[in-house]
FIKOLFI-340825 format. One line per field, with one value per residue: residue number from 1; residue in one letter; x, y, z of N, C-alpha, C in turn. Coordinates in steps of 0.2 Angstrom, whole numbers, m for minus. Layout:
N
nr c(NUM; ...)
rest c(A; ...)
nu c(X; ...)
nv c(Y; ...)
nw c(Z; ...)
cau c(X; ...)
cav c(Y; ...)
caw c(Z; ...)
cu c(X; ...)
cv c(Y; ...)
cw c(Z; ...)
This chain:
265
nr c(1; 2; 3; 4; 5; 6; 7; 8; 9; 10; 11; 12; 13; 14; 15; 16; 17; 18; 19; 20; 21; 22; 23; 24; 25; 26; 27; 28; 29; 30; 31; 32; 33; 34; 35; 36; 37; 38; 39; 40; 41; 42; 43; 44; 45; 46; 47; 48; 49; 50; 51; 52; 53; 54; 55; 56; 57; 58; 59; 60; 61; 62; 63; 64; 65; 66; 67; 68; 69; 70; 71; 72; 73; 74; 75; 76; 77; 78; 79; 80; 81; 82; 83; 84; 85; 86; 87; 88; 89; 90; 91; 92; 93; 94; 95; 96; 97; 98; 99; 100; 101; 102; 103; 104; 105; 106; 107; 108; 109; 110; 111; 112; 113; 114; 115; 116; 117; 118; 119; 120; 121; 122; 123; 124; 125; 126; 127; 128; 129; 130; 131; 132; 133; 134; 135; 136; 137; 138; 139; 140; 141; 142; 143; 144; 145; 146; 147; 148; 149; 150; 151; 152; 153; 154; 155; 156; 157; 158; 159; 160; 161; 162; 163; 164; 165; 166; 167; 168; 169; 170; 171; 172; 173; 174; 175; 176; 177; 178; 179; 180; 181; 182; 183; 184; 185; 186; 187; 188; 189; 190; 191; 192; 193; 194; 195; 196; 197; 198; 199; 200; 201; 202; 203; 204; 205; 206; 207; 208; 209; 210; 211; 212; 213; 214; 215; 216; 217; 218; 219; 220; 221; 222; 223; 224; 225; 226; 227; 228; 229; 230; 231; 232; 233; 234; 235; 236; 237; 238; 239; 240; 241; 242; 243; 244; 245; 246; 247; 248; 249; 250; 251; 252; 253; 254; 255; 256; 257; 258; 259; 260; 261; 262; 263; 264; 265)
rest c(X; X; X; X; X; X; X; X; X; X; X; X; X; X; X; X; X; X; X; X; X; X; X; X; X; X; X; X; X; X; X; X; X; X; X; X; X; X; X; X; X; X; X; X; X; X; X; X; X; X; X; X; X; X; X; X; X; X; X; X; X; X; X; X; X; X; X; X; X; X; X; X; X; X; X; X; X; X; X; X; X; X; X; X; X; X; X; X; X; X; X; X; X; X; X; X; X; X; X; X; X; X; X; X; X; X; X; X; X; X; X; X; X; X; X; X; X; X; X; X; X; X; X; X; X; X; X; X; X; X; X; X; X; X; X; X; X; X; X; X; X; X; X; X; X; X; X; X; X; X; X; X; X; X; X; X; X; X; X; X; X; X; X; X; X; X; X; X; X; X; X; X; X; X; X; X; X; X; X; X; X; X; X; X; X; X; X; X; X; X; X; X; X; X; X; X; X; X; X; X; X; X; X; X; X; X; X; X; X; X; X; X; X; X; X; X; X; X; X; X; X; X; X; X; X; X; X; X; X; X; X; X; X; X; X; X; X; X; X; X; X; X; X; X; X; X; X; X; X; X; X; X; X; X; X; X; X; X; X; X; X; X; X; X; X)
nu c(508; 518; 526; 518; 515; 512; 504; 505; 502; 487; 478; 473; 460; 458; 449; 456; 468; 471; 467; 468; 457; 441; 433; 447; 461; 479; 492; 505; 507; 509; 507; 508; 501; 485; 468; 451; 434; 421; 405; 397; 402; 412; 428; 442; 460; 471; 480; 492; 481; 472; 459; 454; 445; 444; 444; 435; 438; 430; 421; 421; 431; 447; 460; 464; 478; 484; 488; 504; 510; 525; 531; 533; 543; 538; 530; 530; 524; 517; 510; 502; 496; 485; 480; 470; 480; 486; 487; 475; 466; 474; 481; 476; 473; 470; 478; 485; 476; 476; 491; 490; 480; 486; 499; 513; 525; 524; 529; 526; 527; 523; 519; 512; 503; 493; 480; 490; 491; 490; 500; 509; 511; 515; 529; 536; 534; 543; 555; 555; 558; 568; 577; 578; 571; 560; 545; 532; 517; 511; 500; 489; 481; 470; 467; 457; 462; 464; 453; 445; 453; 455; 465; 473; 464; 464; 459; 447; 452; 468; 467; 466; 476; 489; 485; 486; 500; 505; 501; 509; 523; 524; 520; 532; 539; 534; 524; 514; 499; 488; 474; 465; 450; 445; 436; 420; 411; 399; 394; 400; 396; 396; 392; 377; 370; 368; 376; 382; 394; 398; 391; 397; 409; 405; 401; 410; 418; 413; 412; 427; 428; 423; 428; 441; 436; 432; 446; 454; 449; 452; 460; 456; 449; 435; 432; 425; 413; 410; 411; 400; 382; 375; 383; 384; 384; 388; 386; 392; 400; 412; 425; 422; 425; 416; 424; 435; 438; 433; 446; 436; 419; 426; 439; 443; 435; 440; 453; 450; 444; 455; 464; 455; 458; 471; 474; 461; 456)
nv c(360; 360; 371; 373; 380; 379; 388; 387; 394; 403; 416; 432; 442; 454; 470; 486; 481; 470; 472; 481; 487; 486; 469; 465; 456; 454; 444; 450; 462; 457; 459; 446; 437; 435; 438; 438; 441; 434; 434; 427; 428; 421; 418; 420; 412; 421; 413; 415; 420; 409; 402; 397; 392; 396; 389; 396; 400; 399; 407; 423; 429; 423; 414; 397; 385; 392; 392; 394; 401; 398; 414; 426; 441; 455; 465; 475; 490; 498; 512; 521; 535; 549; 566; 558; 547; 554; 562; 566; 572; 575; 567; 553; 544; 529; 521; 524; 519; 505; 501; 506; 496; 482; 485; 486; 479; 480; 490; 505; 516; 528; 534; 548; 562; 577; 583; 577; 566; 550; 551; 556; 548; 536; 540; 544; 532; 522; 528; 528; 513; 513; 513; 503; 498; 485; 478; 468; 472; 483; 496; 503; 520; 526; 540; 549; 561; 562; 562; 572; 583; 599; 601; 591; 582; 569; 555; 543; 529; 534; 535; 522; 512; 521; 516; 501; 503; 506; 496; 484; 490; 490; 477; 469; 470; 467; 455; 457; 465; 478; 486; 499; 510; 526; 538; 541; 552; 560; 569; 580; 595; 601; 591; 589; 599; 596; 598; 598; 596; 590; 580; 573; 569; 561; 549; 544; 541; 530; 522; 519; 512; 501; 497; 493; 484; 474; 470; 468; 463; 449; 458; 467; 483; 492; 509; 516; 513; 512; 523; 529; 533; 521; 512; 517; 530; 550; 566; 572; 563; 569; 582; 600; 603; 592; 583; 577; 563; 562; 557; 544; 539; 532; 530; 524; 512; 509; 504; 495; 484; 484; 475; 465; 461; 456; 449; 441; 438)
nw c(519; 526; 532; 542; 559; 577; 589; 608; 617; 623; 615; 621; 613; 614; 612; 613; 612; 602; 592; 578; 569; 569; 562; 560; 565; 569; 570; 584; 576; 564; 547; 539; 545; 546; 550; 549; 552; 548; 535; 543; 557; 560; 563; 550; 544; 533; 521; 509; 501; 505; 517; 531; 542; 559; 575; 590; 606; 621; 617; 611; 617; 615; 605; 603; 602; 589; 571; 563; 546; 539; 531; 521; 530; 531; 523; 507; 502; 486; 484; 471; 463; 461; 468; 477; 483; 485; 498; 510; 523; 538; 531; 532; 518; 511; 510; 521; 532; 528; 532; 546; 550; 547; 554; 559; 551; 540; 526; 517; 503; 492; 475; 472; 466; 468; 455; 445; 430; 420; 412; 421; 431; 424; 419; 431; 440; 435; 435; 447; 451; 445; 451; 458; 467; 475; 476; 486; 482; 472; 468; 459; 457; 445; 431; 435; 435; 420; 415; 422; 423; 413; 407; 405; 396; 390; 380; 381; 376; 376; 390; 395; 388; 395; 408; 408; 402; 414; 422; 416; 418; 432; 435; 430; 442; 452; 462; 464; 457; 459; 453; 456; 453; 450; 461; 462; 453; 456; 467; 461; 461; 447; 441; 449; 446; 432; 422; 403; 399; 410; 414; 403; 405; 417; 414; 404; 416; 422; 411; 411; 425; 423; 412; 418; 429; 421; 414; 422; 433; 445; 453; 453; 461; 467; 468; 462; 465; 478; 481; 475; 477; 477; 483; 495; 498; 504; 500; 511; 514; 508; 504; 504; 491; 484; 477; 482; 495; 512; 527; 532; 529; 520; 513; 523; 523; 510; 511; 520; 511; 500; 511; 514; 497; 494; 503; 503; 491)
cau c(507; 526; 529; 514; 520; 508; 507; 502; 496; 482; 480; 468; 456; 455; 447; 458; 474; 473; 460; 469; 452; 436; 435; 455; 466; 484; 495; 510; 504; 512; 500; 506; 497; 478; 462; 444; 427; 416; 398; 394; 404; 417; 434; 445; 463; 471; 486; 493; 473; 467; 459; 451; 441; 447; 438; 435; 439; 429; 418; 425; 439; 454; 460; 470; 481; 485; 490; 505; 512; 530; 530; 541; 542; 539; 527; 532; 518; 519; 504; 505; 491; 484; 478; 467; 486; 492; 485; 468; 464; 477; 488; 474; 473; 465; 486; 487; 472; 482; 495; 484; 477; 491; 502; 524; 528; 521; 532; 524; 529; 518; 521; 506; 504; 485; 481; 491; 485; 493; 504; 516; 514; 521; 536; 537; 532; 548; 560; 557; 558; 574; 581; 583; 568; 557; 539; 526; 511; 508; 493; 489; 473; 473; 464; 451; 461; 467; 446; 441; 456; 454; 473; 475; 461; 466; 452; 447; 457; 473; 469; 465; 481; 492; 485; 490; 507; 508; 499; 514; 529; 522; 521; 539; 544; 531; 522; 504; 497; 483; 470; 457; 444; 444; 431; 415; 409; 391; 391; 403; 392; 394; 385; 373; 366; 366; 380; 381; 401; 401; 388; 397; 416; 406; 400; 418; 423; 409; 417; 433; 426; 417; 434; 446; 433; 432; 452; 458; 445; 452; 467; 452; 446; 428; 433; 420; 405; 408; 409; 391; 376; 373; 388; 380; 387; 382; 389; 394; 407; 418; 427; 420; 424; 414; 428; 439; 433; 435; 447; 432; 421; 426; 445; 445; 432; 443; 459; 449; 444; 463; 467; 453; 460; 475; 472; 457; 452)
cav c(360; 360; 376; 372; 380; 380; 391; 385; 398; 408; 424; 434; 443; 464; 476; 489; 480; 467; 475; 486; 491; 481; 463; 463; 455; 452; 442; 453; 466; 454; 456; 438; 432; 440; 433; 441; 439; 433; 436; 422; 428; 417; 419; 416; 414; 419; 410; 418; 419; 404; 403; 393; 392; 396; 388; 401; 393; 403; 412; 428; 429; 420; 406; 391; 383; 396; 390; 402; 398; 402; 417; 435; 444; 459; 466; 481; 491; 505; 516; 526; 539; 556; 567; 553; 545; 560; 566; 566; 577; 572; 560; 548; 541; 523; 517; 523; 514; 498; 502; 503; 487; 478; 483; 490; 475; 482; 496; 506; 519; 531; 539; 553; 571; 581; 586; 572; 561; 544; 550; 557; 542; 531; 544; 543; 523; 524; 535; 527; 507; 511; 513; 496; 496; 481; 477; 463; 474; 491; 498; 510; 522; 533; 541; 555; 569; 561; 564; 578; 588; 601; 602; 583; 579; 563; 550; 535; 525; 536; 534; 513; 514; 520; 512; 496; 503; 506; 487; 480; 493; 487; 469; 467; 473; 466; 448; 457; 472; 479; 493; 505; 514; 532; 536; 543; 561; 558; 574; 584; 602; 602; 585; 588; 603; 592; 601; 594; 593; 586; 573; 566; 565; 557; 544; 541; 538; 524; 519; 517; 509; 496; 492; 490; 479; 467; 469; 466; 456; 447; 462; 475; 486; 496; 514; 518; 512; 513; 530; 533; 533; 515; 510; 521; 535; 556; 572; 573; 562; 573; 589; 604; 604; 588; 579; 572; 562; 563; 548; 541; 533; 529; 529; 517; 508; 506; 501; 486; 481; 482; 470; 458; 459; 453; 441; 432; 439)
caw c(527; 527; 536; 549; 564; 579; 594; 611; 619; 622; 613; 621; 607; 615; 607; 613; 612; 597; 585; 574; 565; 568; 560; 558; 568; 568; 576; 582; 570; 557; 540; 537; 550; 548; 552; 550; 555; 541; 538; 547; 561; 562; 561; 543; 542; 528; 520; 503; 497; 507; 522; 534; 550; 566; 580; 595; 613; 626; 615; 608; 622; 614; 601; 604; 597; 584; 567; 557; 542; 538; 525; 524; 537; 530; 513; 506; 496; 485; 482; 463; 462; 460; 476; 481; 486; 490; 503; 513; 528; 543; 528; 532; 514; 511; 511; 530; 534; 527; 535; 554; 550; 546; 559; 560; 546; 533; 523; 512; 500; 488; 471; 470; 465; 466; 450; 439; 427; 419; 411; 426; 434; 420; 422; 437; 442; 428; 440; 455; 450; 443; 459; 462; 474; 474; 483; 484; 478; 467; 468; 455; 457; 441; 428; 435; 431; 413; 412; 422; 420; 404; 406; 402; 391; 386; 377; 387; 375; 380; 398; 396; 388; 399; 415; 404; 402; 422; 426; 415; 422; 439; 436; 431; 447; 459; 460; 462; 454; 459; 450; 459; 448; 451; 464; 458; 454; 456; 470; 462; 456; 440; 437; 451; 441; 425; 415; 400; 397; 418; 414; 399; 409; 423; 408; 402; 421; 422; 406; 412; 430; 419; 409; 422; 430; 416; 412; 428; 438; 454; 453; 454; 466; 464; 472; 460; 467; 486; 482; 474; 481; 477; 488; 502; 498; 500; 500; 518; 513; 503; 507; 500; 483; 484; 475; 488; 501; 520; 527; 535; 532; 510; 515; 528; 519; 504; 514; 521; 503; 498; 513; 506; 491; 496; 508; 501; 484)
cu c(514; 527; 523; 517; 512; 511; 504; 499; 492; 481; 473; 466; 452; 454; 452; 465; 476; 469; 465; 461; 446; 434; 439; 457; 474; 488; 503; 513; 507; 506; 503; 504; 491; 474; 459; 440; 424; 411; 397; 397; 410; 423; 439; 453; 467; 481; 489; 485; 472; 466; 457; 448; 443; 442; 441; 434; 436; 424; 421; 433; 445; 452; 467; 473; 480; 490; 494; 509; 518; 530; 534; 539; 539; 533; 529; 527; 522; 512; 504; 498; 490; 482; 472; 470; 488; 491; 479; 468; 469; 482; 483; 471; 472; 473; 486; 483; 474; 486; 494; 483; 481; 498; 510; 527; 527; 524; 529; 527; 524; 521; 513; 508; 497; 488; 485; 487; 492; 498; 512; 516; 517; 528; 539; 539; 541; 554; 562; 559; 566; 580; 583; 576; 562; 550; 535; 519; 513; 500; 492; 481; 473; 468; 460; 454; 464; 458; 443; 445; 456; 461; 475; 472; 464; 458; 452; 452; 463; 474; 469; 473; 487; 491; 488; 497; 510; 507; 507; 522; 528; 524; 529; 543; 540; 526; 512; 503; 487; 480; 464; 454; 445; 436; 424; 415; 403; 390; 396; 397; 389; 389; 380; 368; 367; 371; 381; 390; 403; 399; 392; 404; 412; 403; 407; 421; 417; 413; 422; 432; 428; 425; 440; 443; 434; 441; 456; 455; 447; 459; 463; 449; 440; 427; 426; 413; 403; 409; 402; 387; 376; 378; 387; 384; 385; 387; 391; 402; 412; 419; 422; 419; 419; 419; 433; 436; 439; 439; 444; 425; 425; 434; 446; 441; 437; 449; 457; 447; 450; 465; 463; 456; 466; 477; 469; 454; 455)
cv c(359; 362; 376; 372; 381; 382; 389; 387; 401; 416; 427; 440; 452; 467; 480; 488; 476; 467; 482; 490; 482; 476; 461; 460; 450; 451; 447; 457; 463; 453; 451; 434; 436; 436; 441; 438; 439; 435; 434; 421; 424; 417; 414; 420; 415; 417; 409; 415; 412; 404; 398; 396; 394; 395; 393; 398; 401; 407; 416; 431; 427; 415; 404; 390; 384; 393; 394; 396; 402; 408; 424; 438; 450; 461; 474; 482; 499; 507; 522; 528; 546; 559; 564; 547; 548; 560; 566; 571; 573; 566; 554; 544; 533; 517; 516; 517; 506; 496; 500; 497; 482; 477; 487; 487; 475; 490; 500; 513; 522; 535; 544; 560; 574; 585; 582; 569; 554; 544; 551; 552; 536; 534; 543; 537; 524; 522; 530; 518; 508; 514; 506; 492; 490; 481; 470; 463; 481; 492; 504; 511; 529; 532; 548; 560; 570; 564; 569; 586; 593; 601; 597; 580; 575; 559; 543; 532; 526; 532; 526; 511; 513; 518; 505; 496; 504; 500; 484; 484; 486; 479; 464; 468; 468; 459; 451; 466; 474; 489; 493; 508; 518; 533; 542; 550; 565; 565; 579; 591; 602; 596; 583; 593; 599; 596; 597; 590; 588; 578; 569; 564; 559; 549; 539; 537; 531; 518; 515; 511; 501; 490; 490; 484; 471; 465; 465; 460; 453; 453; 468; 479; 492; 503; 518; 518; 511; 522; 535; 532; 526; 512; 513; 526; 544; 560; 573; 570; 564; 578; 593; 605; 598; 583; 574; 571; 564; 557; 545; 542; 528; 527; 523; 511; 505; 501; 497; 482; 480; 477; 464; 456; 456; 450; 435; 434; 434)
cw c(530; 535; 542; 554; 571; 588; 602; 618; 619; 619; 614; 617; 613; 609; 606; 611; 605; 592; 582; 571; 567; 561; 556; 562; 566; 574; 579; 579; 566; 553; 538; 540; 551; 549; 551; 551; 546; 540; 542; 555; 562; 558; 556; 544; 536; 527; 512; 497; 500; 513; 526; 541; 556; 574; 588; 601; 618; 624; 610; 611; 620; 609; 600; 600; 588; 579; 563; 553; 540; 529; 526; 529; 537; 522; 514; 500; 493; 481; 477; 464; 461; 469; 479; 484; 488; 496; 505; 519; 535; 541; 530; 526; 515; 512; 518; 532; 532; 531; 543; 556; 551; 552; 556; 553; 539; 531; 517; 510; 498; 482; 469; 470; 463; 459; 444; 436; 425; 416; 417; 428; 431; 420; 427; 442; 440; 434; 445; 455; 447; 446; 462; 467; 470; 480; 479; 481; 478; 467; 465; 455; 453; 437; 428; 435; 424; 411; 414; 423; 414; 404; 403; 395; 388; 384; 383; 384; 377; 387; 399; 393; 393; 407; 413; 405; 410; 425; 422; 417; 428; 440; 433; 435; 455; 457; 463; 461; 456; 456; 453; 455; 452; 455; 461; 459; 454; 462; 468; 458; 449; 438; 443; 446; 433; 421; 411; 399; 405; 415; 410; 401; 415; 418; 407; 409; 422; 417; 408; 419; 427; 416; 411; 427; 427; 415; 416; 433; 445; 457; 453; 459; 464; 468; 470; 464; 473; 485; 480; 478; 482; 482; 495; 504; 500; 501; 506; 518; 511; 508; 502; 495; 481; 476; 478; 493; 508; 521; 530; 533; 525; 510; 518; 526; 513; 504; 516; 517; 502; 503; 510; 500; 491; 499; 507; 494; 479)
């Protein structure tokens, strides 16, 4: 409670002006001052994964005597992926929506290419880290076209493998590593019409889901499963190939996952 810094004005609580995305807010747009609404409605802030309470003066309108805690001034991310980093309709990929939320003091980067699989991004990761450049988190989202590429055709153990060798590149460079699961392919054609060779890549990608869950755990993120049905998902959500999705709503969904996980996971 060292760095306990407190502020003694009012910070009035607009939609229009202090709501990056509904139940974010930042102070300043500095993502090292975030708060959000909980279930229970009540506002959590957090403070490198801890949060507390923040009592509401007036209502909804404002909160007092705001509590920040000294911390960088700046995070730097860098988002490693295939074309569900690359690119989304308008560049609003699940990073922007990070970005949005977070506010001006959040620098992010991206190494992606549609159509990759794990091994260019360990090349690449590679390339780019040995520039010198340093960040606070990595976020690597790979795999689905080491599986549903015939060009790649790599074995799940290949592709567990090298996400492995990208979580430890990664982690000698950045003090938090975070892994996404590949998001599902529960409406792409081939495995709505039951093809046999779709059904058993979308098997292997459950596989891999399952075992990046258990590997990683509080360093995990579930792309997978807010993009099925069971996550409340349908085909409207995707583009036409019914492979990539739309950046809204699975995008910006994802991106508010990512700040969770980094805030208070």
């Amino acid at each position: 409670m060292e760095n306990l810094k407190r502020y003694k004005d009012w910070i009035e609580l607009n939609e229009k002006e202090s709501f990056r995305s509904p139940g974010y807010y930042t102070q300043n747009k500095n993502p090292n001052f975030i708060y959000r609404k909980n279930t229970k409605g009540k506002w959590e802030f957090s403070e490198k994964n801890k949060f507390k309470f923040i009592p509401l003066q007036g209502g909804d309108t404002g909160i007092k005597s705001l509590e920040k805690y000294s911390m960088p001034i700046k995070l730097r991310i860098l988002f490693v992926g295939d074309s569900n980093t690359a690119s989304t309709r308008f560049g609003k990929f699940y990073g922007w929506w990070v970005k949005y939320n977070l506010g001006d003091n959040v620098i992010i980067d991206k190494i992606a290419k549609g159509g990759q699989g794990t091994l260019w991004m360990i090349e690449n990761l590679k390339k780019h880290l040995s520039e010198g450049k340093k960040y606070d988190v990595i976020s690597i989202l790979g795999g689905s076209n080491d599986i549903w590429n015939p060009s790649n055709s790599l074995t799940l153990e290949e592709v567990k493998n090298n996400i492995k060798t990208l979580v430890e590149i990664a982690s000698r460079n950045s003090s938090r590593v975070v892994v996404i699961s590949p998001p599902s392919k529960e409406f792409y054609p081939p495995v709505v019409n039951k093809n046999p060779e779709a059904l058993g890549r979308l098997k292997i990608t459950e596989e891999l889901r399952e075992w990046e869950k258990i590997t990683y755990g509080k360093n995990f993120i579930d792309f997978n499963f807010i993009t099925s049905s069971k996550g409340g998902s349908n085909e409207s959500y995707f583009e036409k190939d019914r492979r990539h999705l739309l950046p809204e709503p699975k995008h910006k969904q994802l991106g508010n996952l990512w700040i969770d996980k980094i805030y208070w996971g």
